[in-house]
N, C-alpha and C positions, 0 to 999 in steps of 0.2 A: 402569350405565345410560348409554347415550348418549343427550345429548340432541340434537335437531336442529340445524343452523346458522340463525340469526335471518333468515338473507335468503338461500335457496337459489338456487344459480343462478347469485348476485349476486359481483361482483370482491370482494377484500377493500378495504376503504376507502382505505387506505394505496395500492392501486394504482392506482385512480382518481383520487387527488387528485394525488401527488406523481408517479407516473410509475412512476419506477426509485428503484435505490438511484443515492448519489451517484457511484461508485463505476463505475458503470455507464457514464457519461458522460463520464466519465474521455481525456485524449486519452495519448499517448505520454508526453508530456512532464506529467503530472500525475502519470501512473502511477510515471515514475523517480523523483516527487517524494517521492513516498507511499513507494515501497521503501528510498530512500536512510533518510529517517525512519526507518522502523523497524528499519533495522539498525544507525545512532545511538544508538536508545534501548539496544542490547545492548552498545554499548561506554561509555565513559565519559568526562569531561567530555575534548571535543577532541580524540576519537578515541584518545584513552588505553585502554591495556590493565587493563579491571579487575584488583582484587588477586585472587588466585587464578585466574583465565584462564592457561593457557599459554599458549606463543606460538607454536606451532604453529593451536590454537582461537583464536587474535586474527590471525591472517593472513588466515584466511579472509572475513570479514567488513571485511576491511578491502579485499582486492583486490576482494571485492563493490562496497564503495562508489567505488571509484576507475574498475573499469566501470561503474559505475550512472552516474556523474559523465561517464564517455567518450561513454558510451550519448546520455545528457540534451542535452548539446554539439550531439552531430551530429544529432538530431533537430531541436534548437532551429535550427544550420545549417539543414536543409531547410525548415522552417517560416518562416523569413526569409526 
């Protein structure tokens, strides 16, 4: 059984009130901030190689964050 939507027609609430996601909003320099993060979280404290990682799979994620970090610079350059 499908039942109908409460308010046809109508935005969903969430996009009326708030906008966008945060995400959305996002400039250059927010977004390297977000990416760097989460490729931190895959490695370990202080860019350590988790135990069992090779280091071929820990290279990669590392020269990520060292672009992300080149990337973030010169944006933040131009933004200055």
């Amino acid at each position: 059984m499908i039942l109908p939507h409460p308010l046809p027609g109508k935005k969903k609430v969430a996009d009326t009130i708030w906008g966008a996601y945060s995400s959305q909003s996002d400039d250059e320099l927010d977004r390297m901030w977000r990416k760097q993060q989460k490729i931190e979280g895959r490695l370990g404290e202080h860019w350590r190689r988790p135990k069992g990682m090779s280091h071929c799979t820990y290279d990669r994620p590392v020269a990520a964050l060292i672009d992300c970090e080149k990337r973030r610079d010169e944006a933040f350059a131009v933004a200055v």
